[in-house]
N, C-alpha and C positions, 0 to 999 in steps of 0.2 A: 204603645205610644201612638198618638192619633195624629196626625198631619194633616188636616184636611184646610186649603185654603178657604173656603168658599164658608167657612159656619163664625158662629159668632161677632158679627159684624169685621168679618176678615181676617180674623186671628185663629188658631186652631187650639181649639177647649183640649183638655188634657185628657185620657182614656185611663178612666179611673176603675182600677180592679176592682173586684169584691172582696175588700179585704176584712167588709164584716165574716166570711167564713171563720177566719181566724178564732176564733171569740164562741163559737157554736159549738155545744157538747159534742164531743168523739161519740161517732156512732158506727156499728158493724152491722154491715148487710148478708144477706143469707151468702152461701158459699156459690162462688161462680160454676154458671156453664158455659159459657163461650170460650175457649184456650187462649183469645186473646187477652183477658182478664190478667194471664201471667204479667202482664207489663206493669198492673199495680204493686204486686207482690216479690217481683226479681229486683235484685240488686242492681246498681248502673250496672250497663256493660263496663268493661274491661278497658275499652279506647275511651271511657269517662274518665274515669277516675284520674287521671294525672292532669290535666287540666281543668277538675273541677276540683282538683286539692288544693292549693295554693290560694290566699285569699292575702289581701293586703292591710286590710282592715282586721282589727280585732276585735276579738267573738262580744254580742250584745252584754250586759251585763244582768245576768239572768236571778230572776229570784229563786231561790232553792226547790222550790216547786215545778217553775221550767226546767230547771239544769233535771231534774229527775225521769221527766217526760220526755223523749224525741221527739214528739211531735210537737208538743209545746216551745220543746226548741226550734225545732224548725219554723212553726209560725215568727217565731220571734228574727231570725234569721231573714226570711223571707220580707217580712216588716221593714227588716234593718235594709234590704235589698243587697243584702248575702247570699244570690241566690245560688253559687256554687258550694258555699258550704252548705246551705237547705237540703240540696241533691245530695251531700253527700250523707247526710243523717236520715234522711229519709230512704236511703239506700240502706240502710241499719234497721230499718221499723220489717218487720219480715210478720205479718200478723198472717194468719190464716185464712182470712178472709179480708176481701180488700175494701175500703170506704170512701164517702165521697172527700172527705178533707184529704187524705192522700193524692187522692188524683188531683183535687184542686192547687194541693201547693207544690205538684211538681209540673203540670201544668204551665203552670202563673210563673213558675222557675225557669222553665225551657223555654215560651215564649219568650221572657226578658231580654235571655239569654241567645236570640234569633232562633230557635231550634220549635221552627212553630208547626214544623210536619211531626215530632214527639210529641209537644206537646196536643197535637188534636189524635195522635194515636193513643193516649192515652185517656184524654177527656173521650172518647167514643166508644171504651170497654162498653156492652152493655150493661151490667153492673152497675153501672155509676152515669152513664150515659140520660137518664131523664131525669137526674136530681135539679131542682131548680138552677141552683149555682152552675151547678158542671156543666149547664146544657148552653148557660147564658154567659159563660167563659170561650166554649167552644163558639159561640154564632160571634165574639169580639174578638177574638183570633181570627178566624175569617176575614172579618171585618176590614184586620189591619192589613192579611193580606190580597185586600180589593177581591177578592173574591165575593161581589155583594149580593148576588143571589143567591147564593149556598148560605152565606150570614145572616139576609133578612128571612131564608126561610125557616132557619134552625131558629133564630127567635121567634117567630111568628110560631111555632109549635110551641116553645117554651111556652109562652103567652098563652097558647091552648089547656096545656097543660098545668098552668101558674096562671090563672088572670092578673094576679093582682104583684106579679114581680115587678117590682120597679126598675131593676138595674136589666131588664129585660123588654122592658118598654121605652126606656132612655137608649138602648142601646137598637133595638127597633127605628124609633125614630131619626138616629144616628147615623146609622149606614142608608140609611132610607136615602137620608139628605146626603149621603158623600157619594151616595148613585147618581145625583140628581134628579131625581124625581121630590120635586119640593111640594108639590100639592099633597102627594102621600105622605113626605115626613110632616108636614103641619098636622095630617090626621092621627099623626102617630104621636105627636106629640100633645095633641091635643088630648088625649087619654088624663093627661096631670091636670086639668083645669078642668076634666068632666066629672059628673055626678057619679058616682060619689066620692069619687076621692076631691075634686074643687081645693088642690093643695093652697092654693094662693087664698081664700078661703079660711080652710082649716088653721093656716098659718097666722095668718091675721086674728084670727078668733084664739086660738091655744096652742101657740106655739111649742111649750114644754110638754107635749102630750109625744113630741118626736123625740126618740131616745135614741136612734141608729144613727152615726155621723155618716157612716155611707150613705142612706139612704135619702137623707136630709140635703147631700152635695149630688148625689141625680136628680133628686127632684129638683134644686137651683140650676141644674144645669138644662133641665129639660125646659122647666117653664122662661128661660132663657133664649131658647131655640125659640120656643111660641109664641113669645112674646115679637121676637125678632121677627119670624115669618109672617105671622099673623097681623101685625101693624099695631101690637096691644100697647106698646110702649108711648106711639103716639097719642092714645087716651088716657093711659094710668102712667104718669111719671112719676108715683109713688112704688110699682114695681121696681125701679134699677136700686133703690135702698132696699127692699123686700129681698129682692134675690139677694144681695151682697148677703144683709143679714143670714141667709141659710148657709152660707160658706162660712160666717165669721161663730156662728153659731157651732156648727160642727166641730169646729177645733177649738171653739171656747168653751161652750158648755158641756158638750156632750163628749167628746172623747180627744183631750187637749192632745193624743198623742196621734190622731188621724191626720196622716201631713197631707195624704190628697187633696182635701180642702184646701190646704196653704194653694195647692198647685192650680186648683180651679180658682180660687179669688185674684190670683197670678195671672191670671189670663183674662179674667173678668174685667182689669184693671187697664190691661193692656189692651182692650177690647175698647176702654174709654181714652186713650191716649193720657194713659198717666204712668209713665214707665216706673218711674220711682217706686213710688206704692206697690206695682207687679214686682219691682229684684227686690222688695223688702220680704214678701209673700213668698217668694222662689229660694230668700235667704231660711226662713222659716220651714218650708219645704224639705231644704235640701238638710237641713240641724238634723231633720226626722227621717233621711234616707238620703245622703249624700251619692247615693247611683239611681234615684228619681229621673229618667230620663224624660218626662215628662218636664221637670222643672228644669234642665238642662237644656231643653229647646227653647224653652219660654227665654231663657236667659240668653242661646243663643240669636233668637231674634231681635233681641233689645241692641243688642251687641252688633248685629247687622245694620241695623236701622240708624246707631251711632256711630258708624264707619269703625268699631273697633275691634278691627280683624284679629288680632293675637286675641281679644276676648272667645272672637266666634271660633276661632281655631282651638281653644282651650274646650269649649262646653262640646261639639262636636267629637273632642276628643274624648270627652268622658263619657259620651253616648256608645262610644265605640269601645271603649272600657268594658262595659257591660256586652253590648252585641254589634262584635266585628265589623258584620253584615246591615246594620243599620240604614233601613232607606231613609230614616230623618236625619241622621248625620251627615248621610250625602247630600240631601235637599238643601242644608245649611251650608253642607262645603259647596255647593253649588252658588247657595245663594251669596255669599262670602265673594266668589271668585266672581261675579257680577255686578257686585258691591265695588269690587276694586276697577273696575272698567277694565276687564277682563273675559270678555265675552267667548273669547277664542277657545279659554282655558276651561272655560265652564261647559263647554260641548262633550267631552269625555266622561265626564262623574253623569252627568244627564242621561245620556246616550246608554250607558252601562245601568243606571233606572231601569227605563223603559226597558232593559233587554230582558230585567229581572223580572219588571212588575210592568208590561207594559201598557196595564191600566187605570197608573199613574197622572190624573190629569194634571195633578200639580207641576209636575217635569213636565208634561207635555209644555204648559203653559212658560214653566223656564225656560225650555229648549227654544219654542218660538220667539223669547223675547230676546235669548241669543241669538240666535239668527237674524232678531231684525237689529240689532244695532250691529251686526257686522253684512247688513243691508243683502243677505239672502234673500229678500223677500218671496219669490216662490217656494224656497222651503218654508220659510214661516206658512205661508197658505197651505200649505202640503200637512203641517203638523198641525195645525188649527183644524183643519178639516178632519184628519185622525183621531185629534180631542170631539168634535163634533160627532164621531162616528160611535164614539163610547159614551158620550154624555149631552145627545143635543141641545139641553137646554140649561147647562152650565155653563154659569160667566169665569169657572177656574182660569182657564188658559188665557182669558181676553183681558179679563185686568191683570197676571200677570203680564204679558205682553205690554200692558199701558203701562204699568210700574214701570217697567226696564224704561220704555222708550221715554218716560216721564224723567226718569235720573238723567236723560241727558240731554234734555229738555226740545226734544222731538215733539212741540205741541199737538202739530194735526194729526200727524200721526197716530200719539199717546190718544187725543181726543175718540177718534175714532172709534179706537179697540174699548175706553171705557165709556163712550155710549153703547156699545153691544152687552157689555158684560152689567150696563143698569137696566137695559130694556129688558135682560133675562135675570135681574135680581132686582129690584126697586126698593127690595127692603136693606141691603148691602149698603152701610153709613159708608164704608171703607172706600165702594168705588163711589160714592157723593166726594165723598174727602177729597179723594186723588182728584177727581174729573174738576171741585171746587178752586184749589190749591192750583191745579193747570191752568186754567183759566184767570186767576188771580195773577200767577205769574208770568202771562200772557198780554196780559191789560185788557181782555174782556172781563171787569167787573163786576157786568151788569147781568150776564149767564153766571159769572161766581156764585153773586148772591140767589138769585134763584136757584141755584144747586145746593149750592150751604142750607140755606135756610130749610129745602126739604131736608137735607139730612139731621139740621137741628130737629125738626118736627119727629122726623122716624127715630132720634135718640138726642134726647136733649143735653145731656150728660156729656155730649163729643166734647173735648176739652177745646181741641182745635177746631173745633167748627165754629163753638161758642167765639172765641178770641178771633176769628176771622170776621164772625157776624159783625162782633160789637167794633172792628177796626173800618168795616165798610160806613156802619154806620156814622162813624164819625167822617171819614172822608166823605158823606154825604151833602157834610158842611164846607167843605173845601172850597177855595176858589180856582179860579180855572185861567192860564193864558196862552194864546194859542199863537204859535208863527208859522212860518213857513215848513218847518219839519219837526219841530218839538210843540210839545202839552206841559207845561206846567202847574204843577195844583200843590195848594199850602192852603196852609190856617192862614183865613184872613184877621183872625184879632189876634192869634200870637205870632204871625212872623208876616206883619204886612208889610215890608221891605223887600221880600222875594221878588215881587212879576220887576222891579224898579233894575232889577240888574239879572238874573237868572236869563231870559230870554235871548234878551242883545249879547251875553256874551257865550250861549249853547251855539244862537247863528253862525258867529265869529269863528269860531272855531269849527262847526260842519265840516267845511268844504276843507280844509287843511288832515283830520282825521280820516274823511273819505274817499282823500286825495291821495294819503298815504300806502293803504289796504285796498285800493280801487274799486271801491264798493260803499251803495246806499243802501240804508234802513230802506225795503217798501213800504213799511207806515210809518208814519209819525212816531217818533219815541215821546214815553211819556215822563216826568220826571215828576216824581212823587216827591216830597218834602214834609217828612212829619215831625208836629209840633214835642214831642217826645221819643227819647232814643226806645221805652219798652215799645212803641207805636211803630216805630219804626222796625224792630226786632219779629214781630206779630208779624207784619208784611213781608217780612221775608224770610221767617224761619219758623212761623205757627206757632212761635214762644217769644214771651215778654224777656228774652236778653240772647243779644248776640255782641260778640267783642269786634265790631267794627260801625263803619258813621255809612258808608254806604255799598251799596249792593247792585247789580245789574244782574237779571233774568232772562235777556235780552233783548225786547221791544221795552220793557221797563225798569226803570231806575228808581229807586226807591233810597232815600238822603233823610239821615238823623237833620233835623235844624242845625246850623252853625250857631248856634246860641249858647251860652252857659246855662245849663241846666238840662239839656236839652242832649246835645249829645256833643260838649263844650265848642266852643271857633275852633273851625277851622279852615285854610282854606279851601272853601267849597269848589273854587274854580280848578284848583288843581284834580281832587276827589271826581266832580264829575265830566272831569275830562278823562278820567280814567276808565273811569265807568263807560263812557260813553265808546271806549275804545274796546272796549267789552262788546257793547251791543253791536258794532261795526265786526270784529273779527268773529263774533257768533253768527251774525248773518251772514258772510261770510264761509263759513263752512259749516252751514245748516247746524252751530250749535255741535260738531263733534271735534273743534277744537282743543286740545287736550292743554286740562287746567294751568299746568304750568307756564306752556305754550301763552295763552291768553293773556296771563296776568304777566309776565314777561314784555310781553308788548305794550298791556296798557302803564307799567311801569317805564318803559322806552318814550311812549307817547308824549307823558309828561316834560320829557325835554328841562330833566333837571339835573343835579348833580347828586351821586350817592348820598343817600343821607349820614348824619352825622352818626349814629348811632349804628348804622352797619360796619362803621370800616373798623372797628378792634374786633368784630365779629367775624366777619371775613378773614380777615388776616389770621385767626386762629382758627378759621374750617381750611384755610390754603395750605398754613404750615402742620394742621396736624392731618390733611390729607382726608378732614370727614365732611368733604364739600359731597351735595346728595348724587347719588349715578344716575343719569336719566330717570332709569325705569321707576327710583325712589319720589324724585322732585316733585310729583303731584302730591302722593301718600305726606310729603310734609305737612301741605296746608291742610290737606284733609283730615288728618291724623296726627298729626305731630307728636314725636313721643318726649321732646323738650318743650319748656317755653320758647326758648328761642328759635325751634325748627320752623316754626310759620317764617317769621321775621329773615332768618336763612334762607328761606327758601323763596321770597321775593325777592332776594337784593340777587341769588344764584340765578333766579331765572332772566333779571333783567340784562344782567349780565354776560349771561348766553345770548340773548339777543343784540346786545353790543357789539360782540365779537361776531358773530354771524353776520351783523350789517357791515361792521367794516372788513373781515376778509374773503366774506363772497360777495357782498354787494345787496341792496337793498331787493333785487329782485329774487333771491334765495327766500327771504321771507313771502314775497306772494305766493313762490312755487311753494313752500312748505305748507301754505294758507289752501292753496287747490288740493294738494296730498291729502291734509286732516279732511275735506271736499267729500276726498275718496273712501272717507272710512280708511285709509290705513292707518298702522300704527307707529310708532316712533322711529324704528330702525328703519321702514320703509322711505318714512318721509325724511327723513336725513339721507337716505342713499339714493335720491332721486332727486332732492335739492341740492344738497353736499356734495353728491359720489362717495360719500363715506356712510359706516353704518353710525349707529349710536355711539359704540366702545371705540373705535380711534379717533370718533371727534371728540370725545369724553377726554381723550388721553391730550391733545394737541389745546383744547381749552385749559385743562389743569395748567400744564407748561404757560397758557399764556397768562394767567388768573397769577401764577408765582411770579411774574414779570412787572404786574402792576402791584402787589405790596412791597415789591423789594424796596420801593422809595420812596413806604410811608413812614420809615420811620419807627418802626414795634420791634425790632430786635434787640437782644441785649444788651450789646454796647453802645445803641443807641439811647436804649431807655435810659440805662443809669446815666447818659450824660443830659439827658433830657431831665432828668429827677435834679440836677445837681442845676441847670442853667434855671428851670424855675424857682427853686427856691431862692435862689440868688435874685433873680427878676424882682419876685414877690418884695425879698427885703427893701428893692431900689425903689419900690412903688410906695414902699410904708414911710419913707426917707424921704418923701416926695422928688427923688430924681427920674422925672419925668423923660429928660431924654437919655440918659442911660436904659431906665427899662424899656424904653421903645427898641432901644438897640439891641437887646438882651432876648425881647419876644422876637426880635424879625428874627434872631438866632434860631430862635426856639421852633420859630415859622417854618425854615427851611428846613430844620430838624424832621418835624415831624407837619409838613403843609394838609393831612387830613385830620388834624386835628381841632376840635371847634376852639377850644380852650386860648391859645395861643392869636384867634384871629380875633376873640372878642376882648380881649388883651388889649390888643394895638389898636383896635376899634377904639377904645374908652379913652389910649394914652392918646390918640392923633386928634381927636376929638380935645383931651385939656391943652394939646399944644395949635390946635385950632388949623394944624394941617388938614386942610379938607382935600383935600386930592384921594390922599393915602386914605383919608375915614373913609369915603366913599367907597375906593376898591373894597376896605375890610366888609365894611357893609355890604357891601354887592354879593360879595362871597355867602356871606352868613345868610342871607335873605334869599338867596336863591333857593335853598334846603329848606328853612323855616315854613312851617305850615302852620303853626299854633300861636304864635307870637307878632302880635301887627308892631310892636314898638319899635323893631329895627327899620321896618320901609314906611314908618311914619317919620323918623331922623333921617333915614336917605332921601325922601320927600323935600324933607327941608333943606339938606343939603343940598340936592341938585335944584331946587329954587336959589339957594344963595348963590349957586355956581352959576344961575343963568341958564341951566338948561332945564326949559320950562317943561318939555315935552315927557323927559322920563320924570320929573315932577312928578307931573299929574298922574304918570304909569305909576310910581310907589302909592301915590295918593290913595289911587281906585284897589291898587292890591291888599291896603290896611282895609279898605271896607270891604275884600273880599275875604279874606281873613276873619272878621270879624266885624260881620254886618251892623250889630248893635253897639258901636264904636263911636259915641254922638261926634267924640273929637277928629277921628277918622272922616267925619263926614262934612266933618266943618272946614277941616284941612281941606279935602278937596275941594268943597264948594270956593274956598278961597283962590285955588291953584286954577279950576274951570274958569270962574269970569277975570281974573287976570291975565285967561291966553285967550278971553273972546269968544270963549265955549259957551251957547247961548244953550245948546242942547241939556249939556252937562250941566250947567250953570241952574238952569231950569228945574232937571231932575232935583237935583239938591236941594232947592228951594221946595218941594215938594215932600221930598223925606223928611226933613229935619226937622220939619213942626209933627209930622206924623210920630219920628221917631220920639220926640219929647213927651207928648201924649203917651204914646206905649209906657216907654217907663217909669211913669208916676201911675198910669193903673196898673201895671203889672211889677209892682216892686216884689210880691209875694206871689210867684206862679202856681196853679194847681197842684205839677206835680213837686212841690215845694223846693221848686230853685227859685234864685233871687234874678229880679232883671238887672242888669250891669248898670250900675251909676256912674254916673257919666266924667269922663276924662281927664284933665286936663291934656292941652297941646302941648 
């Protein structure tokens, strides 16, 4: 198995055996003279055999032909990646003289199987020791165990002795580049694109003249490398279909049962950020040898890269299936435990690498990006510089370091490490991507795009570069309003009612948010508004759909439209006030605020009441005791293994922040906000803000969490009496006994007071019986929680005008259009409510929208991305 970060535009290509040997007539070589030859021709030892008996899997199903042969079986075996039953029938073959297919499939078995000091004992018999195969097995065992001089020499003899090995010059060029030495592996790989072989060439010209699936998937792999080093991709964009084709080729035409192929189009795929397509190729892969560790990684990385840890804990696991001792399993269990913002944890699987292999730059590169986000930084220089000592001109360790510090959204710092790791790879899309995608969610734009765009250039095919290119260019069009601390930018022909309210009331709230957290943005925040929710999705997650309206990166805020079609009304004022409470407690504590921590407060900020929809959800995470433990609360939003564990896991965390402001005091949260400061981690900052750790504040919040359902009303001699009063209610409403059922809901009120059900009840009866008092409260209540629905604080509006109190009037007035800015009636109400208290300002703005907004929706009744513009109201 190949590991190597630094190939393939940042993915690591799969180390594809020779398993054309398979297939190649049994041949006997003269009778050995060297005594170590015995190693072809003895049975396992004795400490083999019991652990290489037992096998889980059941034997291939062999044509009568193989079952006849042992060696035939074994190929098959080995195929199937049965590589303990292989050893142990091959343990049975006791010929007189020994050949190179023996050595080859026990070999290719002890490798698999970690056992790579047997198998290069045995590939080095002299006997078998120059055959092209066995010579070009033993320099890729080397290979994997970084041992890269002893590997590129032993090919480089091959080569001598082989010119024209292909799986020998692939595999040259290979470790060439996992040395670092990239000038050399382009020369070595250049071999595929020269006279006479010109595979790219010959391909194009007669494809079917290639009848070896192995040899067909090194040559895709190789002119892959050259194309990449070489900048050929940048001229021939007919190459990335050329190569695909030799991958799709080998397993289609030439030998459907050659699953390395699958395993290299697998990587090929994920090379272009198109994960799908690679677990489709890795499903494919693994039908034809379900212990392909090769396709096992590939999978584990998808799996990394989707934060889904029991996935990566599964494929790791099946690496280790095969070989114990596994350095990619650890690489993955490392990357896994880093994945989880677990940096602490991941020092130990690293550490124990390096002790093995400690010319590992990939671990180097992990270990340093541990260490900097638990802000070591002179060990980080310490290990950088030790990567440096082995590989001076490899950007491994510096983009990953950038990686790490980039998950947590450490800008300069990340920036830094992956301008070293482009000045020493410029053809690397991977560190374009990252260093692009940084800066994108940084709000340097204008460095994005000139980073993007090279990396479009060096690989046009980036899925995500593409979709970034084409989102700048439309923000191109953008317009722009600027205040005192915010930037605002939207589509001026589909949302030209934004700068009319979005600015004045980002101000408004400022100094209240900053006031909270004692802390300012140093730059301007900028707040993006896109005319489309996929537009919006693309900005902040490098794919056309994410299941939310807005996002915070932390200097920028990026907002679905509050429009229907768009990413439907909502209210925006609420949304990026949250956000905005986001970008305040990331700067804050430089951004290593811990998720639940964050979203906790900007749900706090909002200064609302639980929404309707959490409280039967809480009450049954309180009483069945599966409210999330600390150490879980982030892994919700990030993973969630229910629907409802996201949604849980905001209402849990805002709630924890409830209780923390009221029994310690609002200044517990700053100190907890300096803690997260210090890079510690949860239990520290609770027992340095608290005095308690995480587990007895866990224990004292549950207690208090049981205190506030006991008087919602969900138990069950509540409910049945709640089941029995409404349906009685209901009858008195159909009877039109209007004040009976009012009588009957306020029962029902006190019954169960978090219920929405019961207040929009008495809302509707106080309302037909024209008590406006009572409608009011009910209202108030309901529109407090409400974020999608302008109709209730468009009736409170009118209410509190009829009541004479002009001032919260016009407050429900402006909240319907913040609700739901393309509200023509919403806007009309206000305009009415402004110049009847003398608001000339207000009064004015209105007068400026509403001809605007009328225009909008007679050209935009049919939007591009085919929503409809909202027609317009009645009051």
């Amino acid at each position: 198995m190949k590991d190597n970060s630094c190939t393939h535009r940042g993915l690591h290509p799969v180390l594809l055996f020779t398993l054309f040997i398979l297939f190649t007539p049994f041949t006997l070589f003269a009778a050995p003279t060297d005594p170590s030859s015995d190693l072809l021709r003895r049975t396992i030892p004795g400490k083999w055999l019991e652990p290489l008996l037992p096998e889980t899997d059941p034997e291939p199903n062999y044509p009568d032909y193989v079952r006849a042969d042992p060696l035939a079986r074994a190929q098959a075996q080995v195929k199937a990646g049965q590589y303990k039953r292989a050893l142990v029938t091959l343990s049975k073959i006791s010929p007189t003289k020994p050949h190179n297919q023996v050595a080859l499939l026990k070999g290719r078995s002890l490798a698999a199987l970690g056992r790579a000091d047997e198998a290069l004992a045995i590939l080095s018999v002299a006997d078998v020791a120059d055959d092209e195969q066995v010579s070009t097995l033993r320099g890729d065992i080397l290979g994997r165990l970084e041992r890269y001089p002893e590997a590129i020499d032993a090919l480089q003899k091959t080569i001598a002795a082989h010119p024209q090995s292909i799986a020998a010059h692939f595999y040259l060029g290979w470790y060439t580049e996992k040395s670092g030495d990239y000038d050399a592996a382009l020369k070595a790989y250049q071999w595929f694109n020269d006279v006479p072989q010109a595979y790219v060439d010959q391909w194009r010209g007669h494809p079917k003249q290639f009848a070896d699936a192995a040899e067909v998937t090194y040559i895709g792999q190789a002119l892959d490398r050259w194309a990449t080093l070489s900048g050929a991709y940048e001229k021939d964009q007919n190459l990335h279909n050329l190569i695909l084709s030799m991958f799709t080729a080998a397993y289609q035409r030439i030998d459907s049962e050659y699953y390395p192929a699958h395993t290299a189009a697998a990587e090929y795929f994920l090379s272009n950020d198109d994960p799908d397509q690679a677990l489709n190729e890795v499903g494919q892969a693994l039908t034809g040898n379900p212990h392909d560790t090769a396709a096992h990684a590939v999978a584990g990385k998808i799996a990394v890269s989707s934060f889904n840890f029991s996935g990566v804990e599964a494929e790791f696991a099946q690496i280790r299936d095969v070989d114990p001792d596994s350095v990619t399993a650890d690489i993955l269990e490392a990357r896994d435990l880093l994945q989880q913002r677990r940096p602490e944890d991941a020092l130990a699987p690293l550490n124990a690498i390096l002790k093995r292999r400690p010319n590992n730059v990939e671990a180097m590169g992990l270990l340093a990006g541990a260490q900097a986000l638990l802000l070591h930084d002179d060990e980080m220089a310490q290990t950088l510089k030790q990567a440096d000592a082995i590989q001076p001109k490899s950007p491994v360790a510096y983009y990953e370091v950038a990686e790490q510090l980039a998950t947590m959204r450490q800008y300069p710092r990340s920036a830094a490490m992956y301008k070293i790791a482009l000045a020493r790879a410029p053809w690397w899309t991977s560190v374009r991507d990252g260093l692009g995608l940084l800066m994108t969610q940084s709000g340097d734009e204008d460095t994005a795009r000139v980073v993007l765009e090279a990396a479009h250039v060096v690989d046009p095919f980036n899925v995500r570069a593409v979709n970034y290119l084409r989102l700048l260019d439309s923000m191109d069009k953008f317009a722009k309003k600027e205040t005192a601390h915010f930037i605002v930018t939207y589509d001026p022909v589909l949302d030209p009612v934004i700068p009319e309210y979005f600015s004045d009331y980002l101000e408004s709230i400022y100094p209240q948010v900053t006031g909270d957290f004692k802390y300012e943005p140093k730059v301007k925040t900028q707040i993006e508004v896109f005319p489309t929710h996929d537009a919006f999705s693309v900005r902040t997650a490098g794919a056309p759909w994410i299941a939310t309206v807005g996002a915070s990166t932390g200097r920028v805020i990026a907002l679905a439209s509050p429009r229907d079609g768009a990413g439907g009304s909502f209210n925006w004022s609420r949304v990026v006030r949250h956000e905005f409470t986001h970008t305040v407690t990331l700067g804050a504590t430089d951004n290593r605020i811990q998720h639940w921590f964050t979203e906790g407060l900007a749900v706090w900020e909002e200064h609302s009441p639980l929404m309707w929809e959490w409280v039967p959800m809480l009450q049954a995470a309180v009483h069945s005791h599966t409210l999330f433990p600390i150490e879980n609360l982030t892994w919700a939003f990030v993973r969630p293994k229910q629907p409802s564990d996201r949604q849980l896991a905001y209402a849990e965390s805002f709630w924890i922040c409830t209780y923390i402001e009221q029994k310690y005091g609002h200044q517990a949260i700053l100190t907890m906000l300096d803690e997260c400061l210090k890079g510690h981690d949860a239990d520290q900052m609770f027992t340095v803000a608290l005095k308690e750790g995480t587990d007895p504040f866990f224990a004292e919040f549950q207690a208090w969490t049981e205190k506030q359902v006991a008087t919602w009303g969900y138990d069950d001699a509540t409910t049945d009496k709640y089941d029995q009063l409404t349906e009685a209610a209901q009858k008195q409403i159909e009877a039109q006994d209007f004040p009976g059922a009012a009588k009957s809901w306020e029962q029902i009120e006190q019954l169960r007071p978090m219920d929405l059900l019961p207040h929009t009840k008495l809302m509707g009866l106080y309302l037909e019986l024209k008590d406006w008092d009572k409608a009011i409260a009910q209202l108030e209540t309901i529109s407090a929680v409400e974020l999608k629905d302008n109709r209730y604080v468009k009736v409170l509006a009118k209410l509190y005008d009829r009541t004479g109190k002009l001032d919260l009037a016009r407050q429900q007035a402006l909240k319907a259009v913040y609700i739901n800015p393309y509200d023509l009636a919403a806007h009309q109400l206000l305009s009415d409510l402004d110049t009847k208290a003398g608001d000339k300002d207000g009064a004015a703005r209105e007068e400026r929208v509403i001809p605007i907004l009328k225009t909008w929706i007679e050209q935009n009744k049919d939007l591009g991305d085919g929503s409809k513009a909202p027609a317009p109201t009645a009051q």
